[in-house]
N, C-alpha and C positions, 0 to 999 in steps of 0.2 A: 676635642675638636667636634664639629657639628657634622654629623652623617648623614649621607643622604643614602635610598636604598641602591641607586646606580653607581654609588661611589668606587665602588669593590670593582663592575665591571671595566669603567674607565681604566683606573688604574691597570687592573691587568690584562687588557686589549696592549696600552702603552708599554709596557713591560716584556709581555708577550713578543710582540710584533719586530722588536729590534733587530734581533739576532736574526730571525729568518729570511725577513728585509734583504739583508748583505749577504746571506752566505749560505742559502736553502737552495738557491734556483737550480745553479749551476753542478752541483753533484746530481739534483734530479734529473737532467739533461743528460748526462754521462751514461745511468743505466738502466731508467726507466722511459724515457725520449716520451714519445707518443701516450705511453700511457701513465704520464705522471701525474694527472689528475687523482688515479684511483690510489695514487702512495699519499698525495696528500691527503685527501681524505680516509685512506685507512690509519692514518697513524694521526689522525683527529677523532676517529671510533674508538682507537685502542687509548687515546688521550685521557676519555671522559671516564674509564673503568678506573684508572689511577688517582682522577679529579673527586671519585664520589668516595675513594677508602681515605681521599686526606682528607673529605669537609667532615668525616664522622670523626675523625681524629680531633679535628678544630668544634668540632661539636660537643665533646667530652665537657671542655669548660671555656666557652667562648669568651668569657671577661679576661683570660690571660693567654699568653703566647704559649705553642709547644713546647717552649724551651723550660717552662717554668712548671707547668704540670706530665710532663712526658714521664719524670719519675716518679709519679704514681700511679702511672701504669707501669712499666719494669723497675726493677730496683735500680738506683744510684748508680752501680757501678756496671749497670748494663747501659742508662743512658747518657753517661760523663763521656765514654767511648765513641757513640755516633753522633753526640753533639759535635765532640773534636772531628770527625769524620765529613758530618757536616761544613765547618770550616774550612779544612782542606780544600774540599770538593770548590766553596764559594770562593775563597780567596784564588784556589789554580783558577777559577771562570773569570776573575777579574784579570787577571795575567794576559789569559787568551781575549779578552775583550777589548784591553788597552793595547795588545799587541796587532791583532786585526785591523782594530779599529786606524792603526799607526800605518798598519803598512797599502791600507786603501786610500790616507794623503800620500802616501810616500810616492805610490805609484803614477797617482793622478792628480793632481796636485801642486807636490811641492819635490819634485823629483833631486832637488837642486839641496836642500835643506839636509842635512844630516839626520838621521833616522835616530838618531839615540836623543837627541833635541828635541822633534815631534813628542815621542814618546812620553819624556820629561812632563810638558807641557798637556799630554792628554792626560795622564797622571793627574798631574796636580788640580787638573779639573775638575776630574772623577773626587777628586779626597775632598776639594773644597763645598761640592754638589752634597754630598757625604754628610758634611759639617753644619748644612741645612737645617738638617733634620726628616725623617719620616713625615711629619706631620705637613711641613713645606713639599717635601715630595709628590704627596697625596696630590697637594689641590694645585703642583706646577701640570699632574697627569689630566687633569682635569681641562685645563685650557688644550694641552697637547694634543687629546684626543678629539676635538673636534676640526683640526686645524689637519691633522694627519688622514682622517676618515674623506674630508675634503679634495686635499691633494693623493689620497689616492684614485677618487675617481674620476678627476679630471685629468688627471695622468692618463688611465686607461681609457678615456674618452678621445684621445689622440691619438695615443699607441694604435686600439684597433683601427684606426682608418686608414691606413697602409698595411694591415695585417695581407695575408695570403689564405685565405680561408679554404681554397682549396686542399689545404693539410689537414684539415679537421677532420675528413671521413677515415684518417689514419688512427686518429684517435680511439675508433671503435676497432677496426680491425686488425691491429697490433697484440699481437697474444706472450711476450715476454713474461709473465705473470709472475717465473720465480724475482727475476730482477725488482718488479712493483711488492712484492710483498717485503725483502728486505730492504727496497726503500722506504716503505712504509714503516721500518721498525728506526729506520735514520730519521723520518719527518718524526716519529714519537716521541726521540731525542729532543726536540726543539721545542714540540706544542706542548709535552707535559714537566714542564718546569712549575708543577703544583705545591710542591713541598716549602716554598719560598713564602707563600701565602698562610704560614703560619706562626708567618712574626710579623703578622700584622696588628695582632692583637695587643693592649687594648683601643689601637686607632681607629679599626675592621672591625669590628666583633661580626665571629660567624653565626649566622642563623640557616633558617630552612630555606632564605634564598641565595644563599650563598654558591648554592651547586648550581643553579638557574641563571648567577650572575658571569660567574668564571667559566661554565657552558659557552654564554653568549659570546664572551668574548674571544675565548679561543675559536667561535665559529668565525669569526669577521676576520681572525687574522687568517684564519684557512681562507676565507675566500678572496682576501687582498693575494696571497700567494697562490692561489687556482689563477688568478686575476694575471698577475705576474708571468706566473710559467706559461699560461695561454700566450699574453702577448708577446717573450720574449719568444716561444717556438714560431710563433706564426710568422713573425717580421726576421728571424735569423736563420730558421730551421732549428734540425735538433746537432747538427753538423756542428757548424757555425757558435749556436748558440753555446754550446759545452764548451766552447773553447774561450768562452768571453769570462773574463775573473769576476766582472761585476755588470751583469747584466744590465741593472734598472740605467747605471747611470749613459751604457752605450745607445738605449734605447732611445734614453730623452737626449744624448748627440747626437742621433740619426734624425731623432722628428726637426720636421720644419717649424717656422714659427716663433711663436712665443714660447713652446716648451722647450725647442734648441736652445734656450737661451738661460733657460731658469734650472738646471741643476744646480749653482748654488744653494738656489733655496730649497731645493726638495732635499737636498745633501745635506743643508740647516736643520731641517726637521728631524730627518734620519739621526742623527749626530744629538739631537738633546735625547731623542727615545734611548738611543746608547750610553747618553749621561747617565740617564735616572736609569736603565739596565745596571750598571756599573755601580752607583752610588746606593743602591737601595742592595748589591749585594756583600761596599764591604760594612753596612748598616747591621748584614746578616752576621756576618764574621766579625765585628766588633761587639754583639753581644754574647755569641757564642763565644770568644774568650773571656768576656767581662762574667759571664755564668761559669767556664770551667777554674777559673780564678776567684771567683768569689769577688767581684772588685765592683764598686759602687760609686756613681758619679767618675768616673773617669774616659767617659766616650769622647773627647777631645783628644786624648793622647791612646786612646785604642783606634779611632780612628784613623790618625796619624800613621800608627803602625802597620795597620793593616795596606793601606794606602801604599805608603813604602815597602813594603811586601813585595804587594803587587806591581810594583814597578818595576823592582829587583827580577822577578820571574817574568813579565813581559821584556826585561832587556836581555835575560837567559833564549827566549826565544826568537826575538830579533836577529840571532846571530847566525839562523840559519832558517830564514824564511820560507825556505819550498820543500822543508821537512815541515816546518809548524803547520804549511796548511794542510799538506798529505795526514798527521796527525789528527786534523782537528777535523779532516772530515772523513778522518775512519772509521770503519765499523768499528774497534775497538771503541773508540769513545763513545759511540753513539751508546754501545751495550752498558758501559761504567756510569751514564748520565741515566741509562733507564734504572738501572740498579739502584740509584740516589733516592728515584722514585719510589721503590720499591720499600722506603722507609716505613711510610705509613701504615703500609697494609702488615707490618710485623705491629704497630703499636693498635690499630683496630684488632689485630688478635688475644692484643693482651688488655685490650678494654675489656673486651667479652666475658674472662674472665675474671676480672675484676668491677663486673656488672654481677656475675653469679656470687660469688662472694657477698658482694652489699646484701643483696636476697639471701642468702642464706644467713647470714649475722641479724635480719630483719625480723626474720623468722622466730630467730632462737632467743630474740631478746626478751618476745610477752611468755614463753616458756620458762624461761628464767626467771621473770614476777613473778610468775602464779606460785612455786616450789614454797617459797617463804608464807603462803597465805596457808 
């Protein structure tokens, strides 16, 4: 496919942006209130230290995906393990994505429509979006993001005009710090989903602006979500606000006007960013089984599978909705999805060592002509 050098960032602005969209606001209301600004931004600082040990990883050999050179930096049977690991982790997120995603028409919506029906149907979207392909992906992210970048700030061009700005001076003198720091390790949760961007290769191939491009983009989704929590504290409170399940869309029910009237369509956009969330990770989990299987030209019925998978485990948790969401926005999880992060910086340790290596066999090879002379 033909690359352009912005490619990388669009994509993962779109990518990015989905999950924190629907389900970031409102836990940061709950414990940081006033000073939620500084968790978003802190777990957009602690984002880019995780961002810069996976572009060295993808730097290793940018003509191929992690999955294909990761064992020759550990042996085989070190990385057959956290590939399958890897899996797990993408297939349970597809679970929670099409289960979320389900129970926000269910609520508001289609209250009337049986919940295991929705589900079905967002399913089959996510698998058929899937069956695309990567390369279709890329360049659906491409029209996305300028259509999304858009409606976000004319969204927030409305929002603040009934804000209550008189809360803002809270924002400074609100001292809860411990609560902002471990929100800050919850927002890290969501911003550094880096490790995904290593099966992009060979559609992405990473270079030296690959850190400067997924930088940018996680900085825009930070400021759509700064954008967000500001407007939904100003017009709700932090009272109020923590109590709403889905903030953006009560926001755009409260304005007057034309935005009253258009959550459809901002709920449209939301909803494909969710698709390609979804379909680009059971992409991820249909190649990581087609690697720990050894299996060639079969992404049609690995996809399938996975697909159905994940359906199976979104109807597992449908069955008890106000446990899934207390789950999904527990510390627990949040700490198991930084851990996922945490991949990288074990295989840049064992590049290093297998940088000294190449050096050292470099060395010893004009040593070894010379003996015979």
């Amino acid at each position: 496919m033909r690359n352009t050098p912005w490619q990388l960032f669009r994509f993962g602005f779109v990518y990015l942006n989905a999950i924190p969209t629907g389900f970031l606001i409102s836990p940061i209301l709950w414990n940081s209130a006033y000073l939620g600004w500084a968790s978003i931004l802190g777990g957009y600082a602690l984002s880019l230290i995780l961002l810069w040990f996976t572009v060295k990883v993808g730097l290793w050999d940018p003509h191929k995906p992690w999955l294909d050179f990761g064992s020759q930096l550990v042996s085989k049977w070190i990385h057959f393990p956290i590939v399958f690991l890897v899996m797990f982790w993408a297939i349970n997120y597809i679970g929670m994505d099409i289960e979320g995603f389900t129970l926000f028409f269910d609520t508001n919506y289609m209250r009337e429509t049986p919940q295991w029906f929705v589900l079905l149907i967002v399913g089959l979207v996510v698998t058929i979006s899937a069956r695309w392909g990567l390369e279709t992906m890329i360049y659906i992210s491409d029209g996305l993001f300028i259509v999304i970048v858009i409606a976000i700030v004319f969204m927030n061009m409305f929002f603040f005009k009934e804000a209550h700005f008189d809360m803002a001076i809270a924002m400074v003198r609100h001292h809860n710090y411990g609560s902002t720091i471990k929100d800050a390790l919850f927002c890290l949760s969501f911003f550094a989903e880096w490790i995904v961007f290593l099966f992009l290769a060979p559609y992405l191939k990473f270079d030296r602006r690959s850190f400067r491009n997924l930088a940018a983009a996680g900085l825009l989704v930070t400021i759509g979500m700064l954008l967000q929590w500001a407007s939904t504290l100003l017009n709700f409170g932090p009272y109020l606000g923590r109590e709403l399940q889905y903030p953006l869309v009560e926001l755009m029910r409260a304005a007057s006007g034309f935005l009253g009237n258009s959550d459809p369509l901002m709920i449209g956009l939301w909803s494909s960013s969710m698709f390609l969330h979804s379909a680009f990770l059971i992409h991820i989990s249909a190649r990581c089984l087609a690697k720990l299987f050894q299996l060639n030209h079969m992404d049609g019925p690995l996809i399938a599978i996975i697909g159905g998978t994940a359906i199976v485990i979104a109807y597992q948790y449908s069955q008890n909705p106000i446990r899934f969401m207390g789950d999904f926005n527990s510390f627990g999880m949040a700490v198991f999805f930084i851990l996922m992060e945490f991949i990288p910086i074990f295989y840049w340790i064992a590049s290093l060592f297998r940088r000294r290596g190449h050096k050292h066999k470099a060395r010893q090879k004009p040593r070894q002509k010379q003996k015979p002379a």
